[in-house]
DRENFI-956694 format. One line per field, with one value per residue: residue number from 1; residue in one letter; y, x, z of N, C-alpha, C in turn. Coordinates in nm, 2 decimals, padded with zeros to 4 digits. Layout:
<paros>
resi: (NUM ...)
resn: (A ...)
n_north: (Y ...)
n_east: (X ...)
n_up: (Z ...)
ca_north: (Y ...)
ca_east: (X ...)
ca_up: (Z ...)
c_north: (Y ...)
c_east: (X ...)
c_up: (Z ...)
</paros>
This chain:
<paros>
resi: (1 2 3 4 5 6 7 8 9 10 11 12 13 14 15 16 17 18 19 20 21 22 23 24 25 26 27 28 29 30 31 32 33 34 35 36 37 38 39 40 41 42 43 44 45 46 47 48 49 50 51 52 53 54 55 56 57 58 59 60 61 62 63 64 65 66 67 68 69 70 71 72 73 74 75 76 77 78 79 80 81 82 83 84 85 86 87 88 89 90 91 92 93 94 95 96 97 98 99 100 101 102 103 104 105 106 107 108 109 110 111 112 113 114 115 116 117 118 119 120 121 122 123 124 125 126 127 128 129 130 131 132 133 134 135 136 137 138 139 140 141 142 143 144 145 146 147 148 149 150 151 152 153 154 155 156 157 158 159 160 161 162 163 164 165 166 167 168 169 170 171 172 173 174 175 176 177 178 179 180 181 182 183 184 185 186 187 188 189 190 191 192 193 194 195 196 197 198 199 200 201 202 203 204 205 206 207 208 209 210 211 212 213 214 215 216 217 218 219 220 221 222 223 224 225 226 227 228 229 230 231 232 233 234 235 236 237 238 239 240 241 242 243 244 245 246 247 248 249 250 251 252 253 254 255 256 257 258 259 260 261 262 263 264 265 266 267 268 269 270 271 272 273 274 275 276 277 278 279 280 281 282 283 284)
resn: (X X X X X X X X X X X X X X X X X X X X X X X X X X X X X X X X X X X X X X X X X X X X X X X X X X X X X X X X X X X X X X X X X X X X X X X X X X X X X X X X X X X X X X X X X X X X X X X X X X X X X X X X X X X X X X X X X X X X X X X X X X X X X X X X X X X X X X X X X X X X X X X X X X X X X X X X X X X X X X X X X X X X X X X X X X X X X X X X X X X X X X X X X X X X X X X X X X X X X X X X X X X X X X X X X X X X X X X X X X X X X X X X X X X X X X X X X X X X X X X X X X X X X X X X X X X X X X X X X X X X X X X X X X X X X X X X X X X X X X X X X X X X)
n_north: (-00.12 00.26 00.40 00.68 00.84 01.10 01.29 01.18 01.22 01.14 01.04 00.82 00.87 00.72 00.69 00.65 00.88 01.13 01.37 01.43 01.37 01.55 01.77 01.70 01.72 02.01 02.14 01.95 01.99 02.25 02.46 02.67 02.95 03.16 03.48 03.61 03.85 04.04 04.06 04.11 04.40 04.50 04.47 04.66 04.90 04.92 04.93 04.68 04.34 04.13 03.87 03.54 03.17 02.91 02.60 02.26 02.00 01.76 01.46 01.26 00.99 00.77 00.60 00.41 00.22 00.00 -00.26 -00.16 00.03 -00.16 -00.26 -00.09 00.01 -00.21 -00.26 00.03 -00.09 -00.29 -00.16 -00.04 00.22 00.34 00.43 00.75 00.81 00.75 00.88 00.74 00.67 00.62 00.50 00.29 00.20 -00.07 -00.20 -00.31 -00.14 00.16 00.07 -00.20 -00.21 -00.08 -00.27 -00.49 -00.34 -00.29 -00.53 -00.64 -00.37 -00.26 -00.07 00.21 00.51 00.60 00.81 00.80 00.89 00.99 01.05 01.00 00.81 00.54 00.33 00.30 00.43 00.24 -00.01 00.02 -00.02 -00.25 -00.41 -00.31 -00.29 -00.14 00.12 00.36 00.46 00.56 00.77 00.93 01.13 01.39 01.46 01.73 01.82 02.08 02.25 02.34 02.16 01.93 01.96 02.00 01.72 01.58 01.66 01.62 01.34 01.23 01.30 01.18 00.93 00.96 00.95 00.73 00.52 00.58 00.52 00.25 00.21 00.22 00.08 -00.21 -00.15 -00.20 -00.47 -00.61 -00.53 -00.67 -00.93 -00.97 -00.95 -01.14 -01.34 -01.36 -01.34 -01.61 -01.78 -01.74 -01.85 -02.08 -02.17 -02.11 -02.30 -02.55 -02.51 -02.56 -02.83 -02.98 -02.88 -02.98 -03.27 -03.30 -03.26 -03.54 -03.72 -03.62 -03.74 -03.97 -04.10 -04.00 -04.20 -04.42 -04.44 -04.41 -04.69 -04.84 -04.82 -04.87 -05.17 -05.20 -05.17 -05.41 -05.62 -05.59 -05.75 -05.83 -05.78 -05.94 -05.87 -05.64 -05.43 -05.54 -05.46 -05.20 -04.94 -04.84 -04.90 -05.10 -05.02 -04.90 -05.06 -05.27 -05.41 -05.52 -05.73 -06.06 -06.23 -06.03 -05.90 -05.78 -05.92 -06.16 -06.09 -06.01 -06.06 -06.36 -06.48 -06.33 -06.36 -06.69 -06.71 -06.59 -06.75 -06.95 -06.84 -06.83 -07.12 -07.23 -07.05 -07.17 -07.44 -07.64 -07.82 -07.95 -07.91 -08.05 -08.29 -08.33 -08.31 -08.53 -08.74 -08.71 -08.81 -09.07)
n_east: (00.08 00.03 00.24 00.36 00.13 00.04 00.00 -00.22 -00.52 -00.71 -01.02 -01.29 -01.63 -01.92 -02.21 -02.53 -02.62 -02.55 -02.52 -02.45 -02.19 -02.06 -02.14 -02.01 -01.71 -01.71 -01.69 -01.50 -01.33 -01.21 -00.91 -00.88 -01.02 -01.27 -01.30 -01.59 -01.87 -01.94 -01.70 -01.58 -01.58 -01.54 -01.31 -01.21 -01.32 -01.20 -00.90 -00.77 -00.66 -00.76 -00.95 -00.79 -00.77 -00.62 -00.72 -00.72 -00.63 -00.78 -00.82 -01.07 -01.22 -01.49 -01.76 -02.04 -02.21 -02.24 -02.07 -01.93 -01.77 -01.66 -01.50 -01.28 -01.16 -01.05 -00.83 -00.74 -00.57 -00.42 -00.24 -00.11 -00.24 -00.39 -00.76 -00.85 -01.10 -01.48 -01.74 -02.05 -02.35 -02.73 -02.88 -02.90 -03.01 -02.98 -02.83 -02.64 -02.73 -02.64 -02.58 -02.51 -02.31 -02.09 -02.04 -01.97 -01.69 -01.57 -01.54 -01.31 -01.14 -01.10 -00.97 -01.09 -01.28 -01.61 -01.87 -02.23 -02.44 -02.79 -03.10 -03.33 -03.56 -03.43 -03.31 -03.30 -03.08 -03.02 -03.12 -02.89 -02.62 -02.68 -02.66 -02.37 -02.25 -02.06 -01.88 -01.62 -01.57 -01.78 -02.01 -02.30 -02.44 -02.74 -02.88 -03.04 -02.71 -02.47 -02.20 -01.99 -02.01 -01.96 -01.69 -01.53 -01.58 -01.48 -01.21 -01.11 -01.15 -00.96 -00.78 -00.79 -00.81 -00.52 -00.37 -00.44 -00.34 -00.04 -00.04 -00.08 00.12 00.32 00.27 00.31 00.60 00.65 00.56 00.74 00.97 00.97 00.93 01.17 01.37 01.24 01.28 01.57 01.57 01.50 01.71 01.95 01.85 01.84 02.12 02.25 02.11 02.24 02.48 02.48 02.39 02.65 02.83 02.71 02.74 02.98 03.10 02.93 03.13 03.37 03.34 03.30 03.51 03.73 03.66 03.65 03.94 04.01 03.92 04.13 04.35 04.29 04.29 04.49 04.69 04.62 04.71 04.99 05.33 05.47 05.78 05.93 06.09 06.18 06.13 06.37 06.66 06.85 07.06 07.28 07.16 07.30 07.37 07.64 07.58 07.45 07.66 07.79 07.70 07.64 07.45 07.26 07.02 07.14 07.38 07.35 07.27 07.50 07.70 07.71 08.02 08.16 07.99 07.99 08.26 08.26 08.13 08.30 08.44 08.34 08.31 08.51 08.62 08.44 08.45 08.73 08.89 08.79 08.92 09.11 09.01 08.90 09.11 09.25 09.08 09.08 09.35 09.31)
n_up: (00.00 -00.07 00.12 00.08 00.21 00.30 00.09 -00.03 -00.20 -00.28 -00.44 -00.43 -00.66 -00.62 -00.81 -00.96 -01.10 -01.34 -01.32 -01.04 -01.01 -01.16 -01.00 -00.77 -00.87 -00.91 -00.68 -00.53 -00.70 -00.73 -00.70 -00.56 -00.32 -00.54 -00.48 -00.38 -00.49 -00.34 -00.17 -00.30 -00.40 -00.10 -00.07 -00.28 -00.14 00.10 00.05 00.02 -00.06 -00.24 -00.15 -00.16 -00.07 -00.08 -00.16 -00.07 -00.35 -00.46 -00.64 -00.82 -00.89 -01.10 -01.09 -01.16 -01.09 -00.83 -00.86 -01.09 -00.90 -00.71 -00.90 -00.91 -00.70 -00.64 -00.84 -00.79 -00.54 -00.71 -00.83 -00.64 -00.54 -00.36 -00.30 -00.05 00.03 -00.03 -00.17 -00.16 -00.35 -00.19 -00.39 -00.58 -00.87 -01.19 -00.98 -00.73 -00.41 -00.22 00.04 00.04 -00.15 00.03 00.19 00.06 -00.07 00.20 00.30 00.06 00.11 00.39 00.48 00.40 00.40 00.41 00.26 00.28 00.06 00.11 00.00 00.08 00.29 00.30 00.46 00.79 01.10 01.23 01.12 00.89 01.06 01.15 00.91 00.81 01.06 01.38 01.27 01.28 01.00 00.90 00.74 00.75 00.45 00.43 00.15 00.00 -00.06 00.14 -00.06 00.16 00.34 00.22 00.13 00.38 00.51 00.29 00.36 00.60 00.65 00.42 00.57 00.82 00.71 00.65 00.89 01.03 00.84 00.88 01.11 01.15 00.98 01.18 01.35 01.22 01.24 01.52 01.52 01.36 01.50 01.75 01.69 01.55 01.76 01.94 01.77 01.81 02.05 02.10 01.99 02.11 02.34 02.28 02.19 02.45 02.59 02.45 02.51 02.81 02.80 02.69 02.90 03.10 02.99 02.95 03.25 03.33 03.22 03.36 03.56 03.57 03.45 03.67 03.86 03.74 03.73 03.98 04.10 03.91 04.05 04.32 04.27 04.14 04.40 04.55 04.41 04.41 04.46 04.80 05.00 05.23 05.41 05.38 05.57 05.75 05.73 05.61 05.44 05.69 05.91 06.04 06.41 06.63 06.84 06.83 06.65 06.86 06.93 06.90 06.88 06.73 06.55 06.33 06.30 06.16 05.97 05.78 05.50 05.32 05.35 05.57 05.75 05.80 05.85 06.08 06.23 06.30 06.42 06.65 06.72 06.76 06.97 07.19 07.18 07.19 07.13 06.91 06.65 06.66 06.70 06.50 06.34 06.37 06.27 06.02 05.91 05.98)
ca_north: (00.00 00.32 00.46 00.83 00.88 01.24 01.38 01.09 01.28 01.06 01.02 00.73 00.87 00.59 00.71 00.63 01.01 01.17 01.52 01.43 01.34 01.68 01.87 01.72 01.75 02.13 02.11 01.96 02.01 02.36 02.49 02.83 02.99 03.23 03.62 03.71 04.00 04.13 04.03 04.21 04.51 04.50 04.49 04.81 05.00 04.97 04.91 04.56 04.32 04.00 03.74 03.39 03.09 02.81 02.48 02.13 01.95 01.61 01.36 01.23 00.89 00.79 00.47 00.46 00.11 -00.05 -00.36 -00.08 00.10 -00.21 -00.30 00.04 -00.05 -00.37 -00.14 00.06 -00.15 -00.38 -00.05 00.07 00.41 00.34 00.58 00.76 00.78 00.72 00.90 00.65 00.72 00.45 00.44 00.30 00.08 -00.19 -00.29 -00.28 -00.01 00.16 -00.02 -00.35 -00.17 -00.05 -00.35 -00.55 -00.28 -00.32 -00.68 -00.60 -00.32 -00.22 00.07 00.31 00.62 00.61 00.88 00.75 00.98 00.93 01.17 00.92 00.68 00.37 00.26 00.36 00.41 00.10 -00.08 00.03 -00.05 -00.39 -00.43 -00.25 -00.25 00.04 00.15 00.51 00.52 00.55 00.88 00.97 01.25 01.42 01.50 01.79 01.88 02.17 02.23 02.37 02.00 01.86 02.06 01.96 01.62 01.54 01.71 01.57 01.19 01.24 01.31 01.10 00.81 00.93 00.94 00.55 00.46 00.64 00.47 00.14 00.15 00.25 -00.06 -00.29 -00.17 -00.28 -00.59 -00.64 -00.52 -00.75 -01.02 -00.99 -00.95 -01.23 -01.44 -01.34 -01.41 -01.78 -01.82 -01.73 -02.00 -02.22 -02.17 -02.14 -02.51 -02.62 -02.49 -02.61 -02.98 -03.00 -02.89 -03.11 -03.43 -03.29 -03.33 -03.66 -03.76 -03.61 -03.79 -04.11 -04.10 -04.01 -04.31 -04.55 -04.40 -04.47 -04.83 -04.90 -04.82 -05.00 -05.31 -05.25 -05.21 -05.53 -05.72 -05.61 -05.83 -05.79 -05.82 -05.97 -05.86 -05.52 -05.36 -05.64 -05.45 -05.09 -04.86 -04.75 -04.99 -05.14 -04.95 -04.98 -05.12 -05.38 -05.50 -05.60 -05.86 -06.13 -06.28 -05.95 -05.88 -05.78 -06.01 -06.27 -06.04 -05.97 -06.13 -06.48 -06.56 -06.27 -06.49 -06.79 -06.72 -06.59 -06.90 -07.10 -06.85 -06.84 -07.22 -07.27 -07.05 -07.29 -07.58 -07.57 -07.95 -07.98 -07.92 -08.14 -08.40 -08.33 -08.34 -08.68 -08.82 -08.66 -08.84 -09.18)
ca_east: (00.00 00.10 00.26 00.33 -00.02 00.03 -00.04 -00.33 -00.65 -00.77 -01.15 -01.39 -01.78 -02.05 -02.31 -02.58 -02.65 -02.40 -02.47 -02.42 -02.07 -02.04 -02.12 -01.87 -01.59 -01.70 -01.70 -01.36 -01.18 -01.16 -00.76 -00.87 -01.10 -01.25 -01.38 -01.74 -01.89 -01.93 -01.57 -01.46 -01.65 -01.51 -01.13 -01.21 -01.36 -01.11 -00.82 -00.71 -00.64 -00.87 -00.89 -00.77 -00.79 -00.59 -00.80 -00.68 -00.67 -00.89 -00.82 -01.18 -01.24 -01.61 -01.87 -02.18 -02.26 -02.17 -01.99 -01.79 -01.67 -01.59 -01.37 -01.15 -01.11 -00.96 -00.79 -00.62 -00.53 -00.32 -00.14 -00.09 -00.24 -00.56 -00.86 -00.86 -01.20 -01.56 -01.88 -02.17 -02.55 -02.73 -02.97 -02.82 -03.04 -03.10 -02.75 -02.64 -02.72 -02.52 -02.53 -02.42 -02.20 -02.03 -02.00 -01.89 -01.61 -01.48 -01.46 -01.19 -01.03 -01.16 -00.96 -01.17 -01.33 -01.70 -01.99 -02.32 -02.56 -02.91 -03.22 -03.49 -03.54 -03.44 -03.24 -03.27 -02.98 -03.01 -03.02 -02.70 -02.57 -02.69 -02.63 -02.24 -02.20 -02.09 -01.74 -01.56 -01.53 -01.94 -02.07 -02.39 -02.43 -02.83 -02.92 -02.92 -02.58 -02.41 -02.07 -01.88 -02.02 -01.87 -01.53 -01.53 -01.60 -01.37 -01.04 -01.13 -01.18 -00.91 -00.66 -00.81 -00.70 -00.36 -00.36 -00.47 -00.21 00.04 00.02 -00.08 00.27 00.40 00.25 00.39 00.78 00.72 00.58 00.85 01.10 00.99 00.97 01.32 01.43 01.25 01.35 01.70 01.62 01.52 01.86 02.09 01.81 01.90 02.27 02.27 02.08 02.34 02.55 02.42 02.38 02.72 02.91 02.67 02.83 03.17 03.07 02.96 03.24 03.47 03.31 03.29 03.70 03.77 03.60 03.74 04.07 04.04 03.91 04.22 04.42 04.28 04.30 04.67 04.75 04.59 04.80 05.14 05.40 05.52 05.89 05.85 06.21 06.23 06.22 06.52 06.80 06.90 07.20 07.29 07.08 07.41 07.42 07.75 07.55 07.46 07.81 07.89 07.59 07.63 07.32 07.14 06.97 07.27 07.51 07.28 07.22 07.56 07.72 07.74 08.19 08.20 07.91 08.07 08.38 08.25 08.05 08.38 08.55 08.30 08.26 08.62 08.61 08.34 08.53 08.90 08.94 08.73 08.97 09.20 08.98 08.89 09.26 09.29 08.98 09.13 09.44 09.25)
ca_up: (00.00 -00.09 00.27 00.12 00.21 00.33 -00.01 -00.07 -00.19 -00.43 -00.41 -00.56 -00.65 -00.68 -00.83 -01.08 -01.17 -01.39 -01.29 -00.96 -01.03 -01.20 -00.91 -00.65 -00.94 -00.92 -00.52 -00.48 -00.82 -00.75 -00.58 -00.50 -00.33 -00.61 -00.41 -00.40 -00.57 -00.22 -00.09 -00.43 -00.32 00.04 -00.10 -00.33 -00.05 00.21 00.00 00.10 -00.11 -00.29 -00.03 -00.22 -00.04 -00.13 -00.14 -00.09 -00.47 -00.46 -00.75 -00.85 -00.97 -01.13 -01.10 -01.19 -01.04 -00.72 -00.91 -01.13 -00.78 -00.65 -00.98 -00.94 -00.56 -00.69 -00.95 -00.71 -00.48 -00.75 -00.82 -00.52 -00.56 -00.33 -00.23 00.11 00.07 -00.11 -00.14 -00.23 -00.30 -00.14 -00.45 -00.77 -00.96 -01.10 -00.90 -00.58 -00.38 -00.10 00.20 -00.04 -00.18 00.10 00.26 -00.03 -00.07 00.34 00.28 00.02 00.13 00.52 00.54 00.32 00.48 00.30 00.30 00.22 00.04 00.05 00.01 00.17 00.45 00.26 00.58 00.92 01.13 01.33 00.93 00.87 01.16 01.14 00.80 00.83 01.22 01.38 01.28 01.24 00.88 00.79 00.76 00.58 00.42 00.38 00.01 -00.09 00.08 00.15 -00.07 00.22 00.39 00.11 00.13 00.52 00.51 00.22 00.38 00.71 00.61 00.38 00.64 00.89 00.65 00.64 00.98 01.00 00.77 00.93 01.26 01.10 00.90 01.30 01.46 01.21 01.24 01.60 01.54 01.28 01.60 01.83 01.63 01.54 01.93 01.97 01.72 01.86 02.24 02.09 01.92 02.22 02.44 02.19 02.22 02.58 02.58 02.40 02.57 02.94 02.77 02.65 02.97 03.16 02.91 02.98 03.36 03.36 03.19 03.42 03.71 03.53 03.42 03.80 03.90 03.64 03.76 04.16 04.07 03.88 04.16 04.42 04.18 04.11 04.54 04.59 04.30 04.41 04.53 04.93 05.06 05.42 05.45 05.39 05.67 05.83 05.65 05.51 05.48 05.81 06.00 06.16 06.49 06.69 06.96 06.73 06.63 07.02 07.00 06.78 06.75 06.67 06.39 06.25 06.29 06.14 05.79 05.69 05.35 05.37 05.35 05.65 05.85 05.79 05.96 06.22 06.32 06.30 06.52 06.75 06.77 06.79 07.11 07.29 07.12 07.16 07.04 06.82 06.49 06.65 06.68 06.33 06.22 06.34 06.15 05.86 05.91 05.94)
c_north: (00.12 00.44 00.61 00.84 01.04 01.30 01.28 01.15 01.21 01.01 00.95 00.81 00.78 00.64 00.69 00.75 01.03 01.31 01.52 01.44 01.49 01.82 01.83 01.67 01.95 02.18 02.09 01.95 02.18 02.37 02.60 02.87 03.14 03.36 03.63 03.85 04.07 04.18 04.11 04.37 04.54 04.56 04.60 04.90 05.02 04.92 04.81 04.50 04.20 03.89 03.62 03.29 02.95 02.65 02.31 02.02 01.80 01.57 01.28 01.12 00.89 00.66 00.51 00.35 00.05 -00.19 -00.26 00.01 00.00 -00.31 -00.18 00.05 -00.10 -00.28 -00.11 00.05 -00.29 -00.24 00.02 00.19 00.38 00.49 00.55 00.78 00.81 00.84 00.79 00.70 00.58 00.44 00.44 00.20 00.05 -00.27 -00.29 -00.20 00.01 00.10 -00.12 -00.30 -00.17 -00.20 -00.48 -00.47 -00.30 -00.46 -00.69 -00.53 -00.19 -00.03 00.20 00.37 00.63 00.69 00.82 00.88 00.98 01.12 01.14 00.81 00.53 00.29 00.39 00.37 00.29 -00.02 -00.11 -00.04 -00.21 -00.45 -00.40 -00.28 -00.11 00.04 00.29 00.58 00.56 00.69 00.90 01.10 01.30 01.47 01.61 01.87 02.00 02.21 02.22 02.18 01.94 01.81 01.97 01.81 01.58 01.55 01.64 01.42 01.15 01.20 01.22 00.95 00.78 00.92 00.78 00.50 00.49 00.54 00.32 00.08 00.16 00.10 -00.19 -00.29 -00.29 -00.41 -00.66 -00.66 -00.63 -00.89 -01.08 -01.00 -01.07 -01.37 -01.45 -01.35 -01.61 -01.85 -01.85 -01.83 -02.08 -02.25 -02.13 -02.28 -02.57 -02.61 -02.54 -02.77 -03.01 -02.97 -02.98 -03.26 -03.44 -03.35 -03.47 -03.72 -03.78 -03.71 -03.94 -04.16 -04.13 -04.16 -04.42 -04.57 -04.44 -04.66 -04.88 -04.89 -04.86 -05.13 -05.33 -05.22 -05.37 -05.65 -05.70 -05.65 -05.77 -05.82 -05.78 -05.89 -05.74 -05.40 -05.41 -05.53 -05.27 -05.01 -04.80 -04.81 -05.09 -05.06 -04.98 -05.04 -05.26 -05.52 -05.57 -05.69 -05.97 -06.24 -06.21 -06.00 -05.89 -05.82 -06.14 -06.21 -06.01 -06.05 -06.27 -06.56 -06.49 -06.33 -06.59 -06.86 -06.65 -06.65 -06.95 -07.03 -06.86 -06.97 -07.29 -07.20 -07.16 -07.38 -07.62 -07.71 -07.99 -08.01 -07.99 -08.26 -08.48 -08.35 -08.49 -08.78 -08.80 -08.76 -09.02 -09.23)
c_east: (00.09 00.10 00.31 00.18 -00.03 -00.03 -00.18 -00.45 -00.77 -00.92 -01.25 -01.54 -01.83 -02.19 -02.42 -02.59 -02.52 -02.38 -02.45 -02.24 -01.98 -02.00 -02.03 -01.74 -01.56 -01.68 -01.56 -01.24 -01.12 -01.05 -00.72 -01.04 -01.15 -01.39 -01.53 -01.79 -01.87 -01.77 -01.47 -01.49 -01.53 -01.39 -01.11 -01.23 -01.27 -00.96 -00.75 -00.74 -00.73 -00.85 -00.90 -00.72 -00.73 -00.64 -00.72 -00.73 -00.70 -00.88 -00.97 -01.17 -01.40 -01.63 -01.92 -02.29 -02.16 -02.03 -01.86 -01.71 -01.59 -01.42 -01.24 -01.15 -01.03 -00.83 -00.67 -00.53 -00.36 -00.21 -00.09 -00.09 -00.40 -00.61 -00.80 -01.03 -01.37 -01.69 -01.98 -02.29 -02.60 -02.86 -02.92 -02.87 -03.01 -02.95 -02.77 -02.68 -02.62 -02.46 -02.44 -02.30 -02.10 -01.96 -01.96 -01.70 -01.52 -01.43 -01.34 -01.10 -01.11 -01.09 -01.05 -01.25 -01.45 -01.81 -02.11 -02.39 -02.66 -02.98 -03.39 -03.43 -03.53 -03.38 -03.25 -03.15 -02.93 -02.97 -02.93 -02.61 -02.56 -02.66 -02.40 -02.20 -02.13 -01.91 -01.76 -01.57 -01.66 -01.93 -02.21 -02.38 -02.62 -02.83 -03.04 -02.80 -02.53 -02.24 -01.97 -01.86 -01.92 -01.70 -01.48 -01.50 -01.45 -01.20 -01.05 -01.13 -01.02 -00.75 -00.62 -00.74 -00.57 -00.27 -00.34 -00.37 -00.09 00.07 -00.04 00.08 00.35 00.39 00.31 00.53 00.76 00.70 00.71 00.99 01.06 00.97 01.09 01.38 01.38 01.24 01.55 01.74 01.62 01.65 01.94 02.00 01.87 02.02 02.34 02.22 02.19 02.44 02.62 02.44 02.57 02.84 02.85 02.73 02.96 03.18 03.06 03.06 03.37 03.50 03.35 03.46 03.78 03.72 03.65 03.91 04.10 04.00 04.00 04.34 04.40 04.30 04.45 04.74 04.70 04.69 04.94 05.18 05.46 05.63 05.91 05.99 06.27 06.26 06.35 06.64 06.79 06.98 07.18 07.22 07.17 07.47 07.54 07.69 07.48 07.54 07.82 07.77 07.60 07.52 07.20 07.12 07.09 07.35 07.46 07.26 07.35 07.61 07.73 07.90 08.15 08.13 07.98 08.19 08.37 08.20 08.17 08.48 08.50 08.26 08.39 08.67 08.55 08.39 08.66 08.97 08.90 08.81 09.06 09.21 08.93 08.98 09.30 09.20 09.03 09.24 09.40 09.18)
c_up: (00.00 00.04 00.24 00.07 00.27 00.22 -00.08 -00.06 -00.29 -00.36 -00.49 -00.52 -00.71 -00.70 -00.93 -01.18 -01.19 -01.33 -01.09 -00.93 -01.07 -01.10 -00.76 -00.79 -00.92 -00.79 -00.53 -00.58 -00.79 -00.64 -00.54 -00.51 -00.42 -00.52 -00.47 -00.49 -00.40 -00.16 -00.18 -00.39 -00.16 00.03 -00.15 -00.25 00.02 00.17 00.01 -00.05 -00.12 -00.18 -00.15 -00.11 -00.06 -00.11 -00.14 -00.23 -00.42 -00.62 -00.73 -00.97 -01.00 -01.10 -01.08 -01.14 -00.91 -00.73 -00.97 -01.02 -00.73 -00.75 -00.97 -00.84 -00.58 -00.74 -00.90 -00.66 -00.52 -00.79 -00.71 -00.50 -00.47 -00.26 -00.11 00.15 -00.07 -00.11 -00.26 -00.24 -00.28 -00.23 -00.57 -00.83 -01.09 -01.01 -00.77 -00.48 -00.26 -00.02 00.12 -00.05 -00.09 00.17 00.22 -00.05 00.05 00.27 00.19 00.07 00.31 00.55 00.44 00.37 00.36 00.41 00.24 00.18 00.01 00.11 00.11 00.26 00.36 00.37 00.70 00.97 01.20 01.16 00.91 00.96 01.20 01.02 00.77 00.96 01.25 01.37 01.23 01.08 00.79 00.87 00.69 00.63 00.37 00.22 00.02 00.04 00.04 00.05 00.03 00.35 00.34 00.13 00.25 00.56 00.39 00.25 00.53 00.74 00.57 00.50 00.76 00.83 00.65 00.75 01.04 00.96 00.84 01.07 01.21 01.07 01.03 01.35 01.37 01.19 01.41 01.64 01.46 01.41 01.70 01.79 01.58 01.69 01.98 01.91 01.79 01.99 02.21 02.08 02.00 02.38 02.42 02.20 02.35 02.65 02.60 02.46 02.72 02.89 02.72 02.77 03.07 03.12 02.96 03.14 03.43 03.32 03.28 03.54 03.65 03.52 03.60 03.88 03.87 03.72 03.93 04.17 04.04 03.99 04.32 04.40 04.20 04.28 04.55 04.48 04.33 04.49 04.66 04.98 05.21 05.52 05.44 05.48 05.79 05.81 05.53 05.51 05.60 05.88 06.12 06.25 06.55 06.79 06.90 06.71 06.75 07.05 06.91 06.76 06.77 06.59 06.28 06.24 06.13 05.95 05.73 05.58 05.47 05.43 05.54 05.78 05.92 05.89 06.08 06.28 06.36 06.44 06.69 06.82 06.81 06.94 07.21 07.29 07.13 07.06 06.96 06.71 06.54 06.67 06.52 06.29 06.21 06.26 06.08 05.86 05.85 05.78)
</paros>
């Protein structure tokens, strides 16, 4: 739709009569108010100058049936040049008339600011109402109307439209904005999840490893071999108080030759005949 709607004056008439058509072309085609005879008068007398008026220009489309309004709706709409607003008469035979009209028209294109113009009670206001329901954009207009009505109504609707649009095209940046913000809080859930699930894995893991790992070492104390003998014997373990006992500890662990001969000398003390009862066996 076309969003510079500021300068959007463009106006559909539905109407069967042609000279009706005529006289709101002469209503709001005109872009200057043109002085009175009086108001010309007034300016000569007291020397002031013509009062001119500059009028708001209105682009004026035609139909003449409520089917042909609702084809140059359509129209618009695929060009993107749409009305800001309609005047209908609500008697246009043998088609549609107003009300239909109208409310064939919303169903396409809802935002359209429409005056109705009737001269008789073909509908009450309750009618309408039940027929359209009650929204902002219905006005009727009595027949025969006033131009400066006209004038009023036309620039007032007009602007009201652009007003509409205006804060329409507002409300969908910020569905646009928060729809991006929150496609973008989803993202960083998503990758905070992921995030959370992936050092949770690391976790278990670590626990599970640590576990594996104190298991294997309870396993491998229980499997290793024990020497019954190790604490008997280690550098520096032969105190001198030691040495002067000979059957410590110590006496009993040193090499085997140095052992040896000290059994023989200590059995040859206790013994004194012994090797020389031995020498004579030997002899035998």
């Amino acid at each position: 739709m076309n969003t510079n709607s500021s300068h959007n004056r463009r106006i559909l008439v539905i109407d069967d009569n042609r000279a009706i058509h005529e006289d709101f072309r002469k209503v709001l085609g005109r872009q200057a108010h043109s002085p009175t005879g009086l108001e010309t008068a007034e300016a000569a007398l007291f020397g002031e100058a013509t009062p001119r008026v500059e009028l708001p220009t209105f682009e004026i489309d035609s139909a003449f049936q409520g089917q042909e309004g609702l084809d140059l709706i359509e129209k618009s709409l695929r060009e993107n040049r749409p009305y800001a607003m309609a005047f209908v008469d609500v008697r246009m035979p043998p088609g549609w008339d107003g009300v239909e009209t109208t409310a064939k028209i919303w169903q396409r294109y809802p935002d359209l600011q429409v005056v109705i113009c009737t001269a008789y009670s073909d509908y009450s206001w309750e009618e309408m109402l039940q027929r359209l329901g009650y929204s902002d954009r219905l006005v009727i207009l009595k027949k025969p109307f006033d131009n400066i009505e006209v004038l009023q109504l036309a620039n007032s609707l007009t602007e009201k439209w652009r007003l509409y649009q205006q804060a329409k095209c507002r409300l969908e940046d910020l569905e646009k904005m928060v729809q991006e913000r929150t496609r973008a809080q989803e993202t960083t859930n998503s990758e905070l999840a992921a995030a959370n699930q992936q050092l949770k894995i690391a976790t278990e893991q670590a626990h599970q490893m640590a576990a594996a790992a104190l298991v294997a070492n309870k396993a491998k104390g229980q499997h290793e071999p024990r020497n019954p003998h190790a604490h008997e014997w280690s550098p520096g373990y032969d105190q001198p108080a030691a040495r002067h006992h000979p059957d410590s500890d110590s006496a009993r662990i040193r090499p085997d030759g140095q052992n040896q001969r000290r059994r023989a000398v200590e059995h040859h003390q206790r013994h004194p005949g012994f090797l020389q009862d031995r020498g004579g066996q030997d002899d035998l």
